[in-house]
N, CA, C and O atoms as a GROMACS GRO file, in nm:
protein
  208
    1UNK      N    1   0.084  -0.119   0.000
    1UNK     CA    2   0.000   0.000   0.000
    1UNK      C    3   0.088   0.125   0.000
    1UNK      O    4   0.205   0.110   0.034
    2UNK      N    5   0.057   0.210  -0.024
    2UNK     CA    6   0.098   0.363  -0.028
    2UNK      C    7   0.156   0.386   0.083
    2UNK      O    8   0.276   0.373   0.105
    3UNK      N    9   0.039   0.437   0.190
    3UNK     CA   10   0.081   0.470   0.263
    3UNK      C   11   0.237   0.336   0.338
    3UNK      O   12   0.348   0.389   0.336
    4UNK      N   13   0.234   0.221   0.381
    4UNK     CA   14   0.332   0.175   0.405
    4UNK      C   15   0.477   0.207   0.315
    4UNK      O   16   0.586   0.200   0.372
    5UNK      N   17   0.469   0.235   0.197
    5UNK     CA   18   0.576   0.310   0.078
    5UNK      C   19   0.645   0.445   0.188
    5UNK      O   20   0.754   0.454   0.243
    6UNK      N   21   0.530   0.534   0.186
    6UNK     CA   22   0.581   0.668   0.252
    6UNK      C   23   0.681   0.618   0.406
    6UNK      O   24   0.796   0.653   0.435
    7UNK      N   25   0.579   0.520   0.489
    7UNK     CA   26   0.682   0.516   0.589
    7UNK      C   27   0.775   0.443   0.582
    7UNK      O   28   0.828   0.439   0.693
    8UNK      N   29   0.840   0.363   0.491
    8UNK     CA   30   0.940   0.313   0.470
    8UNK      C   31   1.051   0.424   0.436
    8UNK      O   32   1.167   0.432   0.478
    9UNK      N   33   0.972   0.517   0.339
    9UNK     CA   34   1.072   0.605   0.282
    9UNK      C   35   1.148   0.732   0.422
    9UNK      O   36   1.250   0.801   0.417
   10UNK      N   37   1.040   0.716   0.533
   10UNK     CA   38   1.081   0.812   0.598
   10UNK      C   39   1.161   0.715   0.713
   10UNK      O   40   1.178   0.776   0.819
   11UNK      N   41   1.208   0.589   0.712
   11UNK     CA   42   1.256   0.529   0.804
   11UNK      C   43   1.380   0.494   0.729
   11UNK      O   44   1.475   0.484   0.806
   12UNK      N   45   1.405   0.476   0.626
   12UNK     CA   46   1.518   0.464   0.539
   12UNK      C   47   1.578   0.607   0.544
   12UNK      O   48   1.701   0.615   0.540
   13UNK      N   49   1.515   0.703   0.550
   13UNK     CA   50   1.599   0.850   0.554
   13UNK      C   51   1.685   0.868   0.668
   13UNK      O   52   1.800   0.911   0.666
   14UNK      N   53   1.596   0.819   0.797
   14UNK     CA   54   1.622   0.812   0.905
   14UNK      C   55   1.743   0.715   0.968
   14UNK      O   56   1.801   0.745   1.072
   15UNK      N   57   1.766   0.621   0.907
   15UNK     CA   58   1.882   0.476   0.850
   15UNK      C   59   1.984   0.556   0.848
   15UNK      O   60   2.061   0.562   0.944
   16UNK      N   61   2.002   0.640   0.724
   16UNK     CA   62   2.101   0.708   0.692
   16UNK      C   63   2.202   0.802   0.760
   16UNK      O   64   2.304   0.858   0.722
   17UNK      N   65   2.136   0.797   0.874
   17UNK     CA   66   2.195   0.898   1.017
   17UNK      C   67   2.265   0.829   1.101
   17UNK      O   68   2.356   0.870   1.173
   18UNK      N   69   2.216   0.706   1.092
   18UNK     CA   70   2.280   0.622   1.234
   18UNK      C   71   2.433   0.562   1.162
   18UNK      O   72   2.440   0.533   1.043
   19UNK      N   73   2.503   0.555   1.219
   19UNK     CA   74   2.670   0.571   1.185
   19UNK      C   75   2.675   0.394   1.244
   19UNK      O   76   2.695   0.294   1.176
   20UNK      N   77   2.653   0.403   1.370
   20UNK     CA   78   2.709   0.280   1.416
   20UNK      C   79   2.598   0.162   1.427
   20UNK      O   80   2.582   0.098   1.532
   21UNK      N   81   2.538   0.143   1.330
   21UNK     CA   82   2.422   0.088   1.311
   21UNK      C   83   2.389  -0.012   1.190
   21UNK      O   84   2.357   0.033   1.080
   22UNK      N   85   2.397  -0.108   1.208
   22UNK     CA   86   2.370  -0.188   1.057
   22UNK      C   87   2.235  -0.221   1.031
   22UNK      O   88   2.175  -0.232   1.138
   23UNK      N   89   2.173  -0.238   0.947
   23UNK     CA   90   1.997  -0.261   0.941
   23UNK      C   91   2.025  -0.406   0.812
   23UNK      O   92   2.099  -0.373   0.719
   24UNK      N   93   1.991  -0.502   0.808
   24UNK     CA   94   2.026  -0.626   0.752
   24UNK      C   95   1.871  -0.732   0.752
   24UNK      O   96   1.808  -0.762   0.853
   25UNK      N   97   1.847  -0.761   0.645
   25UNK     CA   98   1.750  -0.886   0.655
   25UNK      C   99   1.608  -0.789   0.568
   25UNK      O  100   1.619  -0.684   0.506
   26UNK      N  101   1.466  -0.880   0.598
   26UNK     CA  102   1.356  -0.839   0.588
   26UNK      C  103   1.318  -0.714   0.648
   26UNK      O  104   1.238  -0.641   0.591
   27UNK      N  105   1.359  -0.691   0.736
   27UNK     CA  106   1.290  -0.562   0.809
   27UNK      C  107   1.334  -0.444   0.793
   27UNK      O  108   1.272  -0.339   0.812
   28UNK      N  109   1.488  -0.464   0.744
   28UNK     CA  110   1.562  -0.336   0.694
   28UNK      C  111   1.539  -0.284   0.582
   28UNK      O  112   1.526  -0.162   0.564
   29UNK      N  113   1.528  -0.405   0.465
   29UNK     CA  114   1.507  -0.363   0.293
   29UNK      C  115   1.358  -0.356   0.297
   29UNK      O  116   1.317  -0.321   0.186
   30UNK      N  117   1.258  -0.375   0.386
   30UNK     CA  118   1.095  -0.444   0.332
   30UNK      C  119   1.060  -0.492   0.278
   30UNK      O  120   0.945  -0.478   0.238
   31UNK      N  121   1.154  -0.600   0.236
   31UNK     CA  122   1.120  -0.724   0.140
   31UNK      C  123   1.101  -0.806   0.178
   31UNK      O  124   1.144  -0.832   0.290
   32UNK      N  125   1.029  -0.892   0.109
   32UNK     CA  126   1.001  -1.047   0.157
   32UNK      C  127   1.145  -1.137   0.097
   32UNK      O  128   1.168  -1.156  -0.022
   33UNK      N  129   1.230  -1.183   0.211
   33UNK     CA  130   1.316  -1.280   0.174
   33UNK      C  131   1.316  -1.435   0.225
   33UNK      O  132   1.283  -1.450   0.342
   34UNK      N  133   1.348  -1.544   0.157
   34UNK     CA  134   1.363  -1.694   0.184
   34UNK      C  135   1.475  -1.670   0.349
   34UNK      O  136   1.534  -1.563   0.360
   35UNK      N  137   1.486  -1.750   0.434
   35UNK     CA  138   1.593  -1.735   0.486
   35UNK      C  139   1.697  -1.760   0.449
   35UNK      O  140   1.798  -1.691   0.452
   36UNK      N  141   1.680  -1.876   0.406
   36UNK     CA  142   1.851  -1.872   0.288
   36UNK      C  143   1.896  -1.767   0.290
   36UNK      O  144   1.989  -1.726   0.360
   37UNK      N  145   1.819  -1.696   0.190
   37UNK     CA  146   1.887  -1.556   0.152
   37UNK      C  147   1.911  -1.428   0.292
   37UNK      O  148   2.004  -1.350   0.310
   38UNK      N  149   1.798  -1.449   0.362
   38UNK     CA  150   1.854  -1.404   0.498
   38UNK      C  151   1.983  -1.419   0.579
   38UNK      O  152   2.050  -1.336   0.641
   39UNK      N  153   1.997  -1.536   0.563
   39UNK     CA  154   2.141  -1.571   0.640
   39UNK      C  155   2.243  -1.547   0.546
   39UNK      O  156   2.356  -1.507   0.576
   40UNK      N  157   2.198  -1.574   0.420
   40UNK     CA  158   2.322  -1.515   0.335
   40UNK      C  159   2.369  -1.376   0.344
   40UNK      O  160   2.488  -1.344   0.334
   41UNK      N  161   2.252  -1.280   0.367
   41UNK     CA  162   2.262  -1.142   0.371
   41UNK      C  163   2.395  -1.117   0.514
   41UNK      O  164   2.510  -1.075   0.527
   42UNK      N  165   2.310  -1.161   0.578
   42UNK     CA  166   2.394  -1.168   0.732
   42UNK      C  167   2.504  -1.226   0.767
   42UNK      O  168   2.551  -1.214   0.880
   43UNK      N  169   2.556  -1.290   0.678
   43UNK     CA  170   2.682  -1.335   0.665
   43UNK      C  171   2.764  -1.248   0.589
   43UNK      O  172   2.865  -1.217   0.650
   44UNK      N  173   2.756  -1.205   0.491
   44UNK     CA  174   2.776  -1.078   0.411
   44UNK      C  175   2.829  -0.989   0.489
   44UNK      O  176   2.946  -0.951   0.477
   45UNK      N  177   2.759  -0.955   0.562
   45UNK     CA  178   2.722  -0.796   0.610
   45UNK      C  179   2.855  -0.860   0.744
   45UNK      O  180   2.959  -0.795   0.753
   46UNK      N  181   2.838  -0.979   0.831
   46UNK     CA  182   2.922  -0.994   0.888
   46UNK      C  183   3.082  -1.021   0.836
   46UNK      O  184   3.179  -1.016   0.911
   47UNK      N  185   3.085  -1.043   0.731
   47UNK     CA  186   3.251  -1.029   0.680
   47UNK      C  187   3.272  -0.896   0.633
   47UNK      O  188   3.382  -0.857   0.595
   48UNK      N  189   3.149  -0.810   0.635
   48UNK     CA  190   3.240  -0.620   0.617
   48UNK      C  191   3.296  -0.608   0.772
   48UNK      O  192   3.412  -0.596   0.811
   49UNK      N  193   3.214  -0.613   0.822
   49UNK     CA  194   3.163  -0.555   0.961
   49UNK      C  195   3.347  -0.626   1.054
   49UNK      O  196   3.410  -0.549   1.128
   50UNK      N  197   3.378  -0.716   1.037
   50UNK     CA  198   3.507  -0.762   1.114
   50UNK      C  199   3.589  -0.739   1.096
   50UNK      O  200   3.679  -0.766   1.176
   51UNK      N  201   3.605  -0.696   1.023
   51UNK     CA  202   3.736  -0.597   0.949
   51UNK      C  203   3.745  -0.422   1.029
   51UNK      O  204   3.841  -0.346   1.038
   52UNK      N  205   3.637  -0.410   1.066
   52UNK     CA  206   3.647  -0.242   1.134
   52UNK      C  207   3.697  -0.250   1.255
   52UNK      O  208   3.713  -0.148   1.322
   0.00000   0.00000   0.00000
């Protein structure tokens, strides 16, 4: 729906501020993902993330 569009768009703006913050999975992008691909994401995101 629409309106869910707008508040995504204003919570993704809001994303963009937080520095020490990772947002990862379904709830971050608003997509519907398999977990597969969930854990794949999160594995990902954990081989940037160990390096800092």
């Amino acid at each position: 729906a629409e309106d869910t569009k707008v508040l995504y768009a204003k919570y993704a703006a809001r994303v963009e501020q937080e520095k020490k913050v990772t947002f990862v999975g379904r709830l971050a992008t608003y997509r519907y993902y398999n977990m597969d691909q969930v854990v794949a994401m999160a594995l990902a995101e954990y081989e940037k993330l160990k390096v800092l």
